[in-house]
TORKOL-4160 file (C-alpha; in steps of 0.2 Angstrom, whole numbers, padded with zeros to 4 digits, m for minus):
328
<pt num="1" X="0000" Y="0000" Z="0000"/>
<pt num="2" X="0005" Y="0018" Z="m0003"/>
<pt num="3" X="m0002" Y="0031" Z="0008"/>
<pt num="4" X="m0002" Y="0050" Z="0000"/>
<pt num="5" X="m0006" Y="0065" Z="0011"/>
<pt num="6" X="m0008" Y="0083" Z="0012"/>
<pt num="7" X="m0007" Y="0096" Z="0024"/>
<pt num="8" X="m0014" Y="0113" Z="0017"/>
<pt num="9" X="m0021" Y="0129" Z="0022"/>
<pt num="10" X="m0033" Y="0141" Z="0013"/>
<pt num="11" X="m0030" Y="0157" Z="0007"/>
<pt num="12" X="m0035" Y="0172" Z="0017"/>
<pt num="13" X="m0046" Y="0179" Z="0004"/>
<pt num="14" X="m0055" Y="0163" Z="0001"/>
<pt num="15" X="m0073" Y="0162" Z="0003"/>
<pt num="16" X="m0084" Y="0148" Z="0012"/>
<pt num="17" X="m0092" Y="0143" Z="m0003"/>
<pt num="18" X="m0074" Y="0139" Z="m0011"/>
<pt num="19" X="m0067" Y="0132" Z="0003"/>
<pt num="20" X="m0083" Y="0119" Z="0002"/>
<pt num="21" X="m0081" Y="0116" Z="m0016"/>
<pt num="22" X="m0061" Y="0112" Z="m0014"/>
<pt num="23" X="m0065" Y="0100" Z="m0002"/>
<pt num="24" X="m0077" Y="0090" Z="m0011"/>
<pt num="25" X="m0066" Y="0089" Z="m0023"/>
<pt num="26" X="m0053" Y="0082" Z="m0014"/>
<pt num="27" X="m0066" Y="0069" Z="m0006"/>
<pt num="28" X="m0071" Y="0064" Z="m0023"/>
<pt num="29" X="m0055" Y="0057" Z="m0029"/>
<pt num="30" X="m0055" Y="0047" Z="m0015"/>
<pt num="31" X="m0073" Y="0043" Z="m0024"/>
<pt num="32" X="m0069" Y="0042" Z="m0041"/>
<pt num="33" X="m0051" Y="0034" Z="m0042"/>
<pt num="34" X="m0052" Y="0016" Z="m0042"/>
<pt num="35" X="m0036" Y="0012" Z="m0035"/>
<pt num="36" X="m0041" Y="0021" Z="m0018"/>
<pt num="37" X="m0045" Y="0010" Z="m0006"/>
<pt num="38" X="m0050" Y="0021" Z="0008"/>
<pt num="39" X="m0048" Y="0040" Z="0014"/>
<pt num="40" X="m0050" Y="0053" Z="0023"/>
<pt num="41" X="m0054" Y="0071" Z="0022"/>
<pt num="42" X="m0053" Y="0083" Z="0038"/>
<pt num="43" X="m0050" Y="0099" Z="0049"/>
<pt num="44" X="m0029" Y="0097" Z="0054"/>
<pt num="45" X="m0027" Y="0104" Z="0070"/>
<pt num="46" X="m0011" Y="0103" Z="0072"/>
<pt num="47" X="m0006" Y="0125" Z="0071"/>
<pt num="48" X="0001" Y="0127" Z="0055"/>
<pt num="49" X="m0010" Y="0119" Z="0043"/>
<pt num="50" X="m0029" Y="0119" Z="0042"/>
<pt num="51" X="m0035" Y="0104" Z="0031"/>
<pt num="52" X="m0027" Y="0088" Z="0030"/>
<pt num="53" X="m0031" Y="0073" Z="0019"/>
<pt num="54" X="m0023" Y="0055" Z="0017"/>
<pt num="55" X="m0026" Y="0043" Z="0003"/>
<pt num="56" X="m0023" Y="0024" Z="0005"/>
<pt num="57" X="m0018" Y="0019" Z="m0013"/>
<pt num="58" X="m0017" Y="0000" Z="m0018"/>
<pt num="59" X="0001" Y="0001" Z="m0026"/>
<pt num="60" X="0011" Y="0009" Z="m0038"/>
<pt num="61" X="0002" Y="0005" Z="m0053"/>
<pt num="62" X="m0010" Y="0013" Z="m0042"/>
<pt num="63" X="m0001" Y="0028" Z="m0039"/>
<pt num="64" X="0003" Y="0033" Z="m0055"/>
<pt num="65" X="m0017" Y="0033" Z="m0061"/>
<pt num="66" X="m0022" Y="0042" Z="m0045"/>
<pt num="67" X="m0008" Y="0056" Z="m0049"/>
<pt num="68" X="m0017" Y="0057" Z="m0069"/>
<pt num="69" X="m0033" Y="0054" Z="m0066"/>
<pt num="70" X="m0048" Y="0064" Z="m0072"/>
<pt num="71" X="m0054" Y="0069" Z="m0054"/>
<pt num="72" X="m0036" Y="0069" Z="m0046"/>
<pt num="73" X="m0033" Y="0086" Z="m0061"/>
<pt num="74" X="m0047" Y="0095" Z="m0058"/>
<pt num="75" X="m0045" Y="0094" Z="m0037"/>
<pt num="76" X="m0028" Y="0103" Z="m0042"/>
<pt num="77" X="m0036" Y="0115" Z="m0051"/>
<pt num="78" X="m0050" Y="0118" Z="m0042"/>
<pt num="79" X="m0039" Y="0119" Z="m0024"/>
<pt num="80" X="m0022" Y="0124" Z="m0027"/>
<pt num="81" X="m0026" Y="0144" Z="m0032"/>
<pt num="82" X="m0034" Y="0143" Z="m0016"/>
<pt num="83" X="m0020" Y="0138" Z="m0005"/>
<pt num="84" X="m0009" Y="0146" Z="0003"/>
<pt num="85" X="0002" Y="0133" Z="0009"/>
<pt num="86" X="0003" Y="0114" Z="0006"/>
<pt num="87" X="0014" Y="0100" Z="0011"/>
<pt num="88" X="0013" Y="0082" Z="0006"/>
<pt num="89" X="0021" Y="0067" Z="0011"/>
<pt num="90" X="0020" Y="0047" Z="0003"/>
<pt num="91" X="0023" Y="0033" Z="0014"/>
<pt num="92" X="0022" Y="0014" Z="0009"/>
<pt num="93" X="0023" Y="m0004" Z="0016"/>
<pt num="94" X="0027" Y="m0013" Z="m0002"/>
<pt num="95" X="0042" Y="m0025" Z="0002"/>
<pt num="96" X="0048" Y="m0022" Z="m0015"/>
<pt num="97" X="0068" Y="m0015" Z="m0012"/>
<pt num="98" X="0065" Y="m0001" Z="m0028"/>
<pt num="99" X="0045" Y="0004" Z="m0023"/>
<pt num="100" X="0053" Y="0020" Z="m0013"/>
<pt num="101" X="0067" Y="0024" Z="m0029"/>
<pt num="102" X="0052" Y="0025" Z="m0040"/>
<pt num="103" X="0038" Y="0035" Z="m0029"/>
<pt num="104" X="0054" Y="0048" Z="m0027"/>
<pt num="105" X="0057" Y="0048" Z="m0046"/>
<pt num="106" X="0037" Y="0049" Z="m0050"/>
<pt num="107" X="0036" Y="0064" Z="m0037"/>
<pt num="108" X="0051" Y="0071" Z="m0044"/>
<pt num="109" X="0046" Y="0074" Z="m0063"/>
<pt num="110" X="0029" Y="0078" Z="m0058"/>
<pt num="111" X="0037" Y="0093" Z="m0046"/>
<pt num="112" X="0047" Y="0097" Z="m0063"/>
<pt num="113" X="0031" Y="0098" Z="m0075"/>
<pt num="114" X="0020" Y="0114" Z="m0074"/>
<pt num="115" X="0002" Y="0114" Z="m0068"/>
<pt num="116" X="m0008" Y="0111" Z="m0087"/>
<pt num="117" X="m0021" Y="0123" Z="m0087"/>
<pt num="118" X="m0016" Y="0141" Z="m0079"/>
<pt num="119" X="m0025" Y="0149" Z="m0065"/>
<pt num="120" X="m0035" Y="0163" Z="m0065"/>
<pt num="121" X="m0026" Y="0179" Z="m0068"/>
<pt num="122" X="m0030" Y="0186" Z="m0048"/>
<pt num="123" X="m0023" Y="0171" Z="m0041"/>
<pt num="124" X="m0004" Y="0167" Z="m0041"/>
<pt num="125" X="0004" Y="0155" Z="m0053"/>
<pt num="126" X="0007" Y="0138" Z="m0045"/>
<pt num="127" X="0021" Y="0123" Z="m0054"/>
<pt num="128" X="0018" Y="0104" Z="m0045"/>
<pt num="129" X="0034" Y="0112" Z="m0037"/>
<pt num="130" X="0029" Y="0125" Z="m0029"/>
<pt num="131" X="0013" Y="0114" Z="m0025"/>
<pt num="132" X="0023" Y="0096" Z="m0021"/>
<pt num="133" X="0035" Y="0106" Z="m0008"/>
<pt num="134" X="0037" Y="0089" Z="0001"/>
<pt num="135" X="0040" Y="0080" Z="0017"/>
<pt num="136" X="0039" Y="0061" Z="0012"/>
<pt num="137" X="0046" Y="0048" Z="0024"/>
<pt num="138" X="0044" Y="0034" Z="0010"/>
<pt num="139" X="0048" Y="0014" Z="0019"/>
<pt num="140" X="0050" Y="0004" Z="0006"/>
<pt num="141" X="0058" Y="m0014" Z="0008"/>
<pt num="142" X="0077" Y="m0018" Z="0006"/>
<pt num="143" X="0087" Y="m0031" Z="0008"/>
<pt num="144" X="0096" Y="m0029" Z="0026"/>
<pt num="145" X="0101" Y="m0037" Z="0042"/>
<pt num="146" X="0088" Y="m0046" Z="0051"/>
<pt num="147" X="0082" Y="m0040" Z="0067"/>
<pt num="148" X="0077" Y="m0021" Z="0068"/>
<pt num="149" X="0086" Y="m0007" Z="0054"/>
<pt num="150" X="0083" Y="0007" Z="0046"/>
<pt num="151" X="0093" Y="0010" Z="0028"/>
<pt num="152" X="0101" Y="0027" Z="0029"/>
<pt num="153" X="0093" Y="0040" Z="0020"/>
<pt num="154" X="0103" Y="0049" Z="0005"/>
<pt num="155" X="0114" Y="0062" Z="0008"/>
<pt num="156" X="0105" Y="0081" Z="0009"/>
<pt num="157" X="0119" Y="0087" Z="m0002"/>
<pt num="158" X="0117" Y="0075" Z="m0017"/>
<pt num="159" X="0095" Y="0077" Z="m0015"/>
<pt num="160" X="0089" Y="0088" Z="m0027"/>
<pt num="161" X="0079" Y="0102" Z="m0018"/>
<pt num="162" X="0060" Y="0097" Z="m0017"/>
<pt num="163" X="0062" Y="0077" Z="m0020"/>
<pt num="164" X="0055" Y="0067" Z="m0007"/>
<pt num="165" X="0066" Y="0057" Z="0005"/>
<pt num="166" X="0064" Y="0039" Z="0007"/>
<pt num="167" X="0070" Y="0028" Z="0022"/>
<pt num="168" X="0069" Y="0012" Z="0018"/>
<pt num="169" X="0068" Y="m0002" Z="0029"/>
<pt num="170" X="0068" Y="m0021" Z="0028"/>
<pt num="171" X="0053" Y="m0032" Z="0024"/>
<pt num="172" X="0045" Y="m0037" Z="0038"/>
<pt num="173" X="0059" Y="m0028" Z="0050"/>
<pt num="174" X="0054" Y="m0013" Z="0064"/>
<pt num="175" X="0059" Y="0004" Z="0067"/>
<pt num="176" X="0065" Y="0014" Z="0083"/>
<pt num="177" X="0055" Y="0027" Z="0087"/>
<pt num="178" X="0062" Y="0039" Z="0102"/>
<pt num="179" X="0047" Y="0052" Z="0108"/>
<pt num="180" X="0047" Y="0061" Z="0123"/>
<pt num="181" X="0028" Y="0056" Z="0131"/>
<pt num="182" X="0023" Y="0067" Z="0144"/>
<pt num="183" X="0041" Y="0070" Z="0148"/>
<pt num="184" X="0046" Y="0052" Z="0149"/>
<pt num="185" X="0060" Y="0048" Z="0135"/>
<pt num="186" X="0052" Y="0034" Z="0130"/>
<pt num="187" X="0058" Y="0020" Z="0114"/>
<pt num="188" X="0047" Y="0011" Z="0106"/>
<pt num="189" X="0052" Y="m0004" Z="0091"/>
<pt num="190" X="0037" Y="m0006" Z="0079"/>
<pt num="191" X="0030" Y="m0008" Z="0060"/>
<pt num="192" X="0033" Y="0009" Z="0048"/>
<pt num="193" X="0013" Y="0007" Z="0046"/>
<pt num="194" X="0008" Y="0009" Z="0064"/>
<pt num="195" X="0000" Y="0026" Z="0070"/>
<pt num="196" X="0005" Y="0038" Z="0083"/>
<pt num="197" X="m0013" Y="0032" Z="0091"/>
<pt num="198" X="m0009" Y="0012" Z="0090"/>
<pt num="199" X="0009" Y="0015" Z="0096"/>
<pt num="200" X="0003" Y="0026" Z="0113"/>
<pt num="201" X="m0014" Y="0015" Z="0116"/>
<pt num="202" X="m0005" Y="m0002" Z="0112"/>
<pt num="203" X="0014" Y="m0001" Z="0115"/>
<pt num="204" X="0015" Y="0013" Z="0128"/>
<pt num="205" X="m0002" Y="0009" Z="0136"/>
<pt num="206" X="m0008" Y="0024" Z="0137"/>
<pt num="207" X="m0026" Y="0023" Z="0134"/>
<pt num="208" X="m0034" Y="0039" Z="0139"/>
<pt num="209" X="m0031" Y="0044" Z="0119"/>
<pt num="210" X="m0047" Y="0036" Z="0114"/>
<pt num="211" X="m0050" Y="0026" Z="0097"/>
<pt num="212" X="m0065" Y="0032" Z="0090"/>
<pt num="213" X="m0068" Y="0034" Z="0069"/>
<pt num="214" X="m0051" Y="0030" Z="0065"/>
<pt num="215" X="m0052" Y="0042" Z="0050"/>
<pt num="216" X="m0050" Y="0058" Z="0058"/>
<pt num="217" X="m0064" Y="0062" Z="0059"/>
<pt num="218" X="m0070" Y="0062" Z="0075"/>
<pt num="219" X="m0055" Y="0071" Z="0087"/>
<pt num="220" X="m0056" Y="0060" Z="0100"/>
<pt num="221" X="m0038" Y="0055" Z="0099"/>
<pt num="222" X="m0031" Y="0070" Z="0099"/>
<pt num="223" X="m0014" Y="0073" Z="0107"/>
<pt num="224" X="m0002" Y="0088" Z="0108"/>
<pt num="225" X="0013" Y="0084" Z="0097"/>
<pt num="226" X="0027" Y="0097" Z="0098"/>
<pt num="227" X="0013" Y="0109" Z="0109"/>
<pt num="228" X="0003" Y="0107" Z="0094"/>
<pt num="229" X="m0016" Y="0098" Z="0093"/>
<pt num="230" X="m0016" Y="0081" Z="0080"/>
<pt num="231" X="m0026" Y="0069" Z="0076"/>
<pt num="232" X="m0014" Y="0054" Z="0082"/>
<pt num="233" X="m0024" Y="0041" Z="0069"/>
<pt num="234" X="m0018" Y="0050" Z="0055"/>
<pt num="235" X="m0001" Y="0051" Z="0060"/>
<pt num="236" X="0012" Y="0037" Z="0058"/>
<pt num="237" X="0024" Y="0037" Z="0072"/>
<pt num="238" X="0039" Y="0034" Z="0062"/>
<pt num="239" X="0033" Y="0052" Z="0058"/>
<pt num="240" X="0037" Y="0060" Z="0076"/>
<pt num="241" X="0054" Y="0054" Z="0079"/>
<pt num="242" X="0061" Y="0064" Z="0092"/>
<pt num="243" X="0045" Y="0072" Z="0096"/>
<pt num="244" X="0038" Y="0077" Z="0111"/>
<pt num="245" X="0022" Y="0071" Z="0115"/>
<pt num="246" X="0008" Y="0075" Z="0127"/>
<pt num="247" X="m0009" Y="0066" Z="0131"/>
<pt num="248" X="m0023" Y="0067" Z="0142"/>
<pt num="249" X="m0012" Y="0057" Z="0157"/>
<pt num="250" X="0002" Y="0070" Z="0156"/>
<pt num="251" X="m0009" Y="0084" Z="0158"/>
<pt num="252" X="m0010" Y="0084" Z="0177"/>
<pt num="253" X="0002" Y="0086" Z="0191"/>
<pt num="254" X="0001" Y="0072" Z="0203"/>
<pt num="255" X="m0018" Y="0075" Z="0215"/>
<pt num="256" X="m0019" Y="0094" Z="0203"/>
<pt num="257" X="m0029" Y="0091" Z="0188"/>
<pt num="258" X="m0025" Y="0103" Z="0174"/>
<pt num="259" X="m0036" Y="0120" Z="0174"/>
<pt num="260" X="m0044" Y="0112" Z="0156"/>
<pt num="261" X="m0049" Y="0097" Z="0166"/>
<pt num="262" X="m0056" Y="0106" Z="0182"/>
<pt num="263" X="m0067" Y="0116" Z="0170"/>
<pt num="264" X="m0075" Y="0101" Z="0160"/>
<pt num="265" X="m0080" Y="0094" Z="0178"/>
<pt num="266" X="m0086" Y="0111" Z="0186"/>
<pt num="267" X="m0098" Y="0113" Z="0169"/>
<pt num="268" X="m0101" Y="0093" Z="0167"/>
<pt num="269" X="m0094" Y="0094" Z="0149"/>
<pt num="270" X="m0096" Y="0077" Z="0147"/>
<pt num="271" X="m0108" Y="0061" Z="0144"/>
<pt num="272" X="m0101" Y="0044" Z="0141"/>
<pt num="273" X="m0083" Y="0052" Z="0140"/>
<pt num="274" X="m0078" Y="0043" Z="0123"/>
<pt num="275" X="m0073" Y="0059" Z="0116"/>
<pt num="276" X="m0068" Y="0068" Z="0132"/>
<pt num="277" X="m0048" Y="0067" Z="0133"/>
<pt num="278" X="m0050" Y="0074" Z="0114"/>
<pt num="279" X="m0060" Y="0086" Z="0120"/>
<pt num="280" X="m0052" Y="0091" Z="0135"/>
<pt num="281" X="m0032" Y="0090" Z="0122"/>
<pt num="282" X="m0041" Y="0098" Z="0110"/>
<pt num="283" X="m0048" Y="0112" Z="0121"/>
<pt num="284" X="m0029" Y="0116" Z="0128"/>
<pt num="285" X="m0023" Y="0119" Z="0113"/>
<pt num="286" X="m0038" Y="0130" Z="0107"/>
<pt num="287" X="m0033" Y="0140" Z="0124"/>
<pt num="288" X="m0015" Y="0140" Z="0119"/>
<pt num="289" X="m0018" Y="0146" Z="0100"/>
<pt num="290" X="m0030" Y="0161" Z="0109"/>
<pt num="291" X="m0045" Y="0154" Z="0099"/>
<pt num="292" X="m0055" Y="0159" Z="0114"/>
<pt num="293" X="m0060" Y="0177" Z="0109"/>
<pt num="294" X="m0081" Y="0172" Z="0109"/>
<pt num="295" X="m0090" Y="0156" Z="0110"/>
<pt num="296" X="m0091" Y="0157" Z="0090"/>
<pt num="297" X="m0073" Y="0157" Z="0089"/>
<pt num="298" X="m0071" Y="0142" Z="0102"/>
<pt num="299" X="m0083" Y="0132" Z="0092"/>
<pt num="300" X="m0075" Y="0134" Z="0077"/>
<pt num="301" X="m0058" Y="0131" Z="0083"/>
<pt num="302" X="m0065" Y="0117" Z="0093"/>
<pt num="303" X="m0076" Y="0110" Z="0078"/>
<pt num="304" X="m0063" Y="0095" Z="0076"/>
<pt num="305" X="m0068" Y="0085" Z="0090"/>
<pt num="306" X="m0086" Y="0075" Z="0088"/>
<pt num="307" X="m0098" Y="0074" Z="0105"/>
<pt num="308" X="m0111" Y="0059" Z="0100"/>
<pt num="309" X="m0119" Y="0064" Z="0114"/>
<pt num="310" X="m0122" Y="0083" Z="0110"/>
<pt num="311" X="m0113" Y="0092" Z="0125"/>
<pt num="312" X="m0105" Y="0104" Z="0117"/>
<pt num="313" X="m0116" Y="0119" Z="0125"/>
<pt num="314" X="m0105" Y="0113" Z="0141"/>
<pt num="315" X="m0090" Y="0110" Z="0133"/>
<pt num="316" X="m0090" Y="0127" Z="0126"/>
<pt num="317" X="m0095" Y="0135" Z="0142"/>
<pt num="318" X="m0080" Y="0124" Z="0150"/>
<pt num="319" X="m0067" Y="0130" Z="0136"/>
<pt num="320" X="m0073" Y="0149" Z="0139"/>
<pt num="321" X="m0070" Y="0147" Z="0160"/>
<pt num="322" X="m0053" Y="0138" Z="0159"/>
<pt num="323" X="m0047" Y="0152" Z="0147"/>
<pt num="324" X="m0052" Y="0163" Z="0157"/>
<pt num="325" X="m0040" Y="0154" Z="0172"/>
<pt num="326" X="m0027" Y="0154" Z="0160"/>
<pt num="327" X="m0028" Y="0174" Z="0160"/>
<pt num="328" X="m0028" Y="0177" Z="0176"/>
């Protein structure tokens, strides 16, 4: 498999009803493109981008038609005079040692060959270079050592500026991942294809970060990620190395619950609790970003994280209190 995403931001000047139309046409390659198996579509709250989106794509072949295709052209054209900034990344699992080699050459003379049709004249003119400005961890296989190895990845110096780089690892071999989780140094040896999510809730046990749509969707596995809010099953953790991550059990200190957490429980922000750590991540970062100006601005800054339950009346009122803590 070869999973293609994107991390993006709109344009200042765009409005609603383009920002609506760019999405659904980014959703409907995932729609229209046979080779997609599944995807995902949604809000990145992670600071510096907006949207997010990640394509599963069955292989190479694959690959090649979902860069071609009909639906694939017309999300570029629609989306790219729109954005501001973009950053996209290509992992994959296919054992084969020359999988990685050839997704970096594909990526390569696409971010050499201009955009087809032109933009509008008021917007700016965007190449696949300027768009494909890149950040890919590919892990292909290779033949190595058994036990756990990572290949080394090509020098910066003799990497064209704007080709993706690949890391390969062997088939069927693990990867070290070094994080810093809730200011524990902690290692962890797992699969290139595991989530931040998998590796917190499976490896690390920490289970507060909840499970919930797995598609990024629904917010309640949010973490903070380098002081940043993401959405921790979209994120592979090979991604994150050396990062410092925080979670819902990091967030007190020892009997003192964090001023976030004392505020859900004064304004009973919560139900069944599935989404609450989410939530409550979510919500410390919303403080943090100073997205707390009016409830409007809270919901929309807080609009990432799903409540089945409908308490998001309280959950506002219990963001608005703990900002106002935080500015005392």
């Amino acid at each position: 498999m070869i999973y293609h995403g994107i991390r993006f931001a709109f344009r200042p000047d765009t409005t609603p009803r383009q920002r609506r139309e760019a999405l659904e046409r980014l959703r409907e390659q995932g729609k229209a493109i046979p080779s997609v198996r599944s995807f995902a579509v949604a809000r990145d709250h992670g600071g510096e981008y907006e949207w997010g989106a990640i394509f599963v794509i069955e292989d190479l072949d694959g690959y090649r038609e979902f860069l071609t295709h009909p639906a694939h052209r017309l999300a570029d054209e629609t989306a790219l005079p729109l954005v501001e900034d973009i950053v996209s990344f290509d992992l994959t699992d296919d054992p084969d040692p020359e999988t990685g080699a050839r997704i970096t050459e594909l990526r390569r003379r696409l971010a050499q060959a201009p955009v087809e049709h032109d933009p509008p004249a008021d917007r700016p003119v965007h190449t696949r270079r300027t768009v494909l400005k890149t950040i890919a961890v590919t892990a292909a296989g290779t033949a190595a050592a058994a036990g756990t190895g990572v290949a080394a990845p090509a020098a910066a110096a003799s990497r064209p500026a704007g080709v993706a780089q690949a890391y390969a690892v062997a088939p069927g071999a693990s990867v070290e991942v070094a994080l810093t989780v809730n200011g524990q140094a902690r290692k962890v040896v797992l699969e290139p294809r595991v989530t931040l999510l998998d590796a917190l809730r499976e490896r690390l046990g920490l289970t507060g970060t909840k499970k919930g749509c797995d598609r990024g969707e629904c917010g309640a596995c949010t973490v903070l990620v380098d002081g940043e809010r993401v959405k921790s099953c979209l994120t592979l953790a090979v991604m994150r190395q050396g990062a410092e991550v925080t979670t819902v059990e990091g967030l007190a200190r020892g009997e003192e619950l964090h001023p976030v957490q004392e505020a859900f429980i004064r304004h009973d922000a919560f139900q069944c609790g599935a989404c609450t750590p989410g939530q409550i991540m979510s919500a410390v970062a919303c403080i943090n970003e100073g997205h707390t100006g009016s409830e409007a601005e809270i919901r929309e800054w807080m609009s990432g994280n799903l409540c089945r339950c409908a308490a998001y009346q309280n959950i506002v009122a219990a963001v608005a209190d703990a900002a106002k803590e935080a500015r005392r």
